[in-house]
N, C-alpha and C positions, 0 to 999 in steps of 0.2 A: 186329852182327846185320843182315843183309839185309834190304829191305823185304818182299820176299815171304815168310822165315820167320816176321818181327815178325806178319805177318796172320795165315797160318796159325797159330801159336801163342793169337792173341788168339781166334780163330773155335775153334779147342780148346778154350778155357778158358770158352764163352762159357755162359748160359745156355739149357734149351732154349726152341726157338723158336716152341711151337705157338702163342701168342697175339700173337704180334708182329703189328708193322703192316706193310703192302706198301706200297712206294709205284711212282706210273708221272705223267713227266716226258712233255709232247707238247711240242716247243720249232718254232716254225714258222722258216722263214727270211727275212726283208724285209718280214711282215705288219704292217699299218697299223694303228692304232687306232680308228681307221674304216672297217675292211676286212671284221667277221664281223656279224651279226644284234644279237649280245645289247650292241654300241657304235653300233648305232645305224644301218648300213651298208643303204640305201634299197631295191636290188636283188639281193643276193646272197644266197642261203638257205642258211642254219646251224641248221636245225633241231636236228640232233644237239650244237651248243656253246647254242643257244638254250635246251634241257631242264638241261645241264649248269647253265649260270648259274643259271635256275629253282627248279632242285633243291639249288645249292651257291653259293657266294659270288660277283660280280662284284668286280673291285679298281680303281676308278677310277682310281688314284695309284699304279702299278706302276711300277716302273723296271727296266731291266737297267744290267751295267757299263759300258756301252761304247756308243759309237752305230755298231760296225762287228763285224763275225762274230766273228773270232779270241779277241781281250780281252772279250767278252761272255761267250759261251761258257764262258773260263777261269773268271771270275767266276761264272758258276751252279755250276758243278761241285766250285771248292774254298773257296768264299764268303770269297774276299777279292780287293779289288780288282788289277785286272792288274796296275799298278804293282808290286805286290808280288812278284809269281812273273815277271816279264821278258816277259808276253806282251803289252805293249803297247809302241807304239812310235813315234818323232818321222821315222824313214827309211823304214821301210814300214807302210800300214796294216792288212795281216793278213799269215796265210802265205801261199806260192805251193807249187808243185809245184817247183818248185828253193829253195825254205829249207831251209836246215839245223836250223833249230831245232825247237821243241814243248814243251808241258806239262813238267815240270821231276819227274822220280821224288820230286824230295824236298818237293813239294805232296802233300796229303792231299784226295783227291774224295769225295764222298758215299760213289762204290760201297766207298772203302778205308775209310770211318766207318763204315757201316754191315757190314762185315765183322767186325766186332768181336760180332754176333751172328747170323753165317752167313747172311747173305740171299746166294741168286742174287743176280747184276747182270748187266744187258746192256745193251750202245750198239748200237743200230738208228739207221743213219741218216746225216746229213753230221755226221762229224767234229769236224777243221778247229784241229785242237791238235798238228798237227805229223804229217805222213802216214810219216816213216821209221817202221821197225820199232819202233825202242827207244819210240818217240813213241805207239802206237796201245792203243787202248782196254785191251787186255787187260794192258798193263803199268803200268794203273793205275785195278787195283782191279775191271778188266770180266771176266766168266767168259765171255764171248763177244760178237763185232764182227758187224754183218753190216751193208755200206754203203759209203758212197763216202768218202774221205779229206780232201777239201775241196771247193771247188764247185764248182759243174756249169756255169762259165763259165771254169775257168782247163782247159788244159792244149789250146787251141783248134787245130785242123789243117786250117782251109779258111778261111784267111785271104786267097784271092782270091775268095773270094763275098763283094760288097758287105755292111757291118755291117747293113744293114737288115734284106734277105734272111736272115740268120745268125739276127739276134736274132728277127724279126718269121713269119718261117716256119723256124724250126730243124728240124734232124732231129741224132738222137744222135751220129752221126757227122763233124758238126762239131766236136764234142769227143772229147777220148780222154781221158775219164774214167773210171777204173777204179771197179770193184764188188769186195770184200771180203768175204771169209768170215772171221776172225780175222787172220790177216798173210795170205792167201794171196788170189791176186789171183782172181776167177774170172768177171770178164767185162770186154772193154775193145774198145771202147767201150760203157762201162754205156747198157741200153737204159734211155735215161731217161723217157717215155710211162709205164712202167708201176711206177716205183719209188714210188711212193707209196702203192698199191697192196700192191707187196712186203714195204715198210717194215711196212704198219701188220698185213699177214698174218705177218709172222716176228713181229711182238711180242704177237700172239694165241698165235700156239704157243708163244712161252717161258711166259706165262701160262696154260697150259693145262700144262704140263710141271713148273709151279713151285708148281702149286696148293698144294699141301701142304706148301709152308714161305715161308717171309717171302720177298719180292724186290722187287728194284728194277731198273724199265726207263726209260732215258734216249731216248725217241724222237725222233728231232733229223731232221723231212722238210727235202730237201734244197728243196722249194718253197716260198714264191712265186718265191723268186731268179730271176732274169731268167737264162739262156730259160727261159722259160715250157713247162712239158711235161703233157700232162695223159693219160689212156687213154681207149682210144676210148667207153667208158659214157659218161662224163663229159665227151667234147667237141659243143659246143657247146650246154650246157643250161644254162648262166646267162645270162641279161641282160646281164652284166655283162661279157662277152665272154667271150676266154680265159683272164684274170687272173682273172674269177668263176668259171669251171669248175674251175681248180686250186684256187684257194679250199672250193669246193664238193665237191671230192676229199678235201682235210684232214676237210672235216665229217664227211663217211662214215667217213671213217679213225678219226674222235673213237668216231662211232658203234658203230665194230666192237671198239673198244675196253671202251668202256661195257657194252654186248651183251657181252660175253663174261665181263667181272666182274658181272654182275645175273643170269648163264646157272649160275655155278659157284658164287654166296653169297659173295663174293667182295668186293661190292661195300660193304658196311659194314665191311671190313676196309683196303682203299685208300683211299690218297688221291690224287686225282688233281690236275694242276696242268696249263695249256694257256696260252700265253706265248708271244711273240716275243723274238727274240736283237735288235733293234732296228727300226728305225722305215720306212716305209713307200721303194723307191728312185725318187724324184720324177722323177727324170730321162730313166727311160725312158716318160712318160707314160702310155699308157691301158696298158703292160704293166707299169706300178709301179702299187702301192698309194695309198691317203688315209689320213692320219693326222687327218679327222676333223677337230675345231674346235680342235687344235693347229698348230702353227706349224712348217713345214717336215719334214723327216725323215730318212733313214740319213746316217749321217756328220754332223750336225750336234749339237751342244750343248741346240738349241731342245729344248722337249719333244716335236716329233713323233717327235725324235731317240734316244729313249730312256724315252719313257711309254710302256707295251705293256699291249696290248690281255690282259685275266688273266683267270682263271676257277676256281678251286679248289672237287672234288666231293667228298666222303665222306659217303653219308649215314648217320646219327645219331653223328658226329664235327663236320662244318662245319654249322655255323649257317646256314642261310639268307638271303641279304640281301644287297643292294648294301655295298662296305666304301671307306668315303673316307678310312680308315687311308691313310697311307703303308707302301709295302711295297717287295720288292725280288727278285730272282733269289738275292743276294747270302745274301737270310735264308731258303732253303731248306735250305742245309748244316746248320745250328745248329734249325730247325724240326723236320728230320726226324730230327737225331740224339734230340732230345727227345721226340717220339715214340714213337723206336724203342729209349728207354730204354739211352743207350749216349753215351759221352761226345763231343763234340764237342773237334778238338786243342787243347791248352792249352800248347802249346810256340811259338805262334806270333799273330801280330795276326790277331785275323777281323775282319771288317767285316757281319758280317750278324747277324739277330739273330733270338729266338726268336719266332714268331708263332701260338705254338699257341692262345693267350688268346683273340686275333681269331678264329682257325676256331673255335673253341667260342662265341664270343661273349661270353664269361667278362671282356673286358679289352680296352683302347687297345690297337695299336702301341706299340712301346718304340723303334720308330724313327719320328727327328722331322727326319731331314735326308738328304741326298744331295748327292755329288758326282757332279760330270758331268765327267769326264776325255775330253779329244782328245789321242790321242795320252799323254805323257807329263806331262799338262802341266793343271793343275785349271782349266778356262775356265769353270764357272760352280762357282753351289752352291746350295741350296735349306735354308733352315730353318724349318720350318710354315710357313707359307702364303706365305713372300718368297723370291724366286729374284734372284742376283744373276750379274750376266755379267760375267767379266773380259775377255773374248775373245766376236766370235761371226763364223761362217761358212756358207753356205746348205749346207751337204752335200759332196756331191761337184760341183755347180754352178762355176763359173767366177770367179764371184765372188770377190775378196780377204777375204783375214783382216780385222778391224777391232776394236783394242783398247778399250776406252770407260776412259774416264778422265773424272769416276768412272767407275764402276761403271754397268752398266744396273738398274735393278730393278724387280720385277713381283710382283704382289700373285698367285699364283694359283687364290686360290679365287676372286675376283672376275672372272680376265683369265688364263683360261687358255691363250689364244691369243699371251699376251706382244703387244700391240698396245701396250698404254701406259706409258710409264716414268713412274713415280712417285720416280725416286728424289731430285728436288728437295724431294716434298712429307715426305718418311719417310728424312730423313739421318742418323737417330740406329742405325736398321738397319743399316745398312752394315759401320760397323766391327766389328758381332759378328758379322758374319758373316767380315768380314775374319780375324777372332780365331777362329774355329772352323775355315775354311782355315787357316791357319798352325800353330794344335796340330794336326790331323792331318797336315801336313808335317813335323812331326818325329818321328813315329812310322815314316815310311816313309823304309826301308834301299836303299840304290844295288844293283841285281841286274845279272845280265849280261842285256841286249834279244834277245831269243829272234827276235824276228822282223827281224833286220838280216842277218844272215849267209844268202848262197846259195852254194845249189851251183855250182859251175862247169865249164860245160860247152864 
């Protein structure tokens, strides 16, 4: 049986839909955890996530999979780590517009769980799971694509304007980054100023079109990713420079979102969820993010590398309240399957878990750990409150790998910033954590690396 008849037959079979839950996914791209209002971020105004938090839960202890686009991404959408499905990798660290690879038909995404009781689904936004045809949203599990294929730094054509000029004064056509209606291409070079903007008005009309049955929208803005693009409303009103105004673009976008489920009643039927794919890009300075009183950021292990900035709204669902649960991208698949009253897959290892307890208030986290995977390869791990480093590297910085032997380890509810190793004083930790790395090494199967093979041109 084909996977597209398996759905359609399960969506046949399914119950009707009138009481289901909606859900809508806001995934930012390179945002810090010190980058919006409600973490703390001194100059930059987020009025519209600042009510969200208010209204709906903050998540102190959020993680995603990955500290880089590709394998994060995979990770929110079929809640098991990259390892598992081939999209992470030790030769490249995400896709390009010459990979050959992507997302694998025979992973299960949110959109193909929740199909099992006919919700719309749509992906608005970047990508970045594999831009071929066979690769793109709608062959997995999306009822419709509107957006860019990966990001809005790769596919560059004015590589003799100085990197500075390119990155520091961009204009769209320094890139030939295509725009997307389902597979069809229908703008190139995407005018990038105004996509964040279009993103978050195409995911108001799917919501406005989908009122009356269950749906789910994936909105993945291709910002803050360096270049920075912002529309003319929005240029130059934050403090914070240009990185504050694209910031301050997403808020609005939260906002028109929120605004239009509180417009149609709507809004005690969704849940909404606001999230970064990883951690702040240090390296382009004042046009990268802050991760805040964490420790480095994108591509690293540290936590600026992978704690992300969370918010989850549904009122009279989410309980109100700051949550120092641990939580995860990984445990939205198995959340919202539980929600949406529909099974989550049992043919295969998940890694995330159910978090409905915490949004009601009802209950702990039933997750007490996290691996932090670079590449292929587990360099740290976390269980309650001790983090230990097998490996660690500043990001994309210059700096060498460096193995610790032992181990580094860090207490982080005390040292959230990882400044002091204790692992002299608390050597009895160690090897359980060592022990809890090694059984989930035997749990994960050798896959083919989706993101090694390119095109050749």
């Amino acid at each position: 049986m084909t996977k597209c008849l398996r759905l359609f037959l399960l969506a046949a079979i399914a119950l009707p839909a009138a009481a289901q839950q909606n859900f809508v996914v806001i995934f930012a791209d390179d945002l810090g955890y010190g980058d919006i209002g409600p973490f703390g971020n001194p100059t930059i105004a987020t009025p519209n996530l600042d009510r969200m938090a208010a209204e709906g839960q903050k998540w102190t202890q959020f993680y995603v999979a990955s500290p880089v686009c590709t394998p994060s991404r995979a990770g929110l959408l079929t809640g098991r780590l990259p390892i598992r499905s081939g999209m992470t990798s030790d030769v490249e660290v995400v896709l390009f517009p010459d990979s050959t690879g992507g997302l694998q038909h025979s992973e299960t995404t949110i959109a193909e769980v929740l199909k099992q009781k006919q919700y719309a689904t749509a992906a608005i936004g970047k990508w970045h799971l594999g831009h071929l045809p066979k690769y793109l949203p709608m062959q997995q599990g999306f009822d419709s694509y509107f957006g860019v294929p990966y990001s809005n730094d790769m596919d560059g054509v004015r590589e003799d304007i100085p990197w500075k000029a390119r990155f520091w004064h961009p204009k769209s056509e320094y890139w030939n980054v295509p725009l997307l209606r389902g597979e069809k291409e229908i703008e190139r070079p995407a005018e990038q100023h105004t996509l964040t903007k279009r993103f978050a008005e195409e995911t108001v009309k799917f919501i406005r079109e989908n009122k009356d049955r269950p749906f789910f929208v994936y909105l993945a803005h291709s910002m803050v990713h360096v270049p920075l693009f912002v529309s003319e409303e929005f240029e130059g009103r934050s403090r914070r420079g240009l990185f504050g105004d694209t910031v301050e673009e997403i808020d609005w976008s939260v906002g028109r979102v929120l605004d239009t489920l509180r417009e149609l009643g709507l809004d005690r039927k969704t849940l909404v969820v606001f999230t970064s794919d990883n951690g702040p890009w240090l390296t382009y300075f004042d046009h990268g993010g802050s991760a805040g009183p964490l420790r480095m950021g994108k591509g690293s292990t540290w936590e600026g590398g992978m704690r992300e900035p969370t918010l989850m709204w549904q009122p009279g669902l989410v309980k109100p309240g700051t949550v120092h649960e641990l939580g995860a991208t990984l445990d939205l698949l198995p959340t919202f399957a539980a929600l949406a009253g529909v099974d989550a897959p049992s043919d295969r290892a998940l890694d995330g878990y159910d978090l409905t307890a915490v949004l009601k208030g009802e209950g702990r986290s039933p997750r007490d750990s996290v691996l932090y995977y670079r590449g292929q390869s587990v360099w740290a791990v976390r269980q309650g409150p001790w983090k230990m480093h097998y490996k660690t590297k500043s990001g994309f910085l210059d700096d060498p790998m460096v193995e610790h032997d032992p181990p580094l380890l860090f207490n982080l509810e005390i040292d959230p910033g990882e400044r002091r190793n204790v692992a002299a004083e608390h050597p009895e930790v160690i090897p359980r954590l060592d022990k809890l790395v090694a059984e989930h090494r035997r749990t994960v199967k050798p896959v083919k690396d989706q993101l090694a093979e390119r095109i050749r041109r």
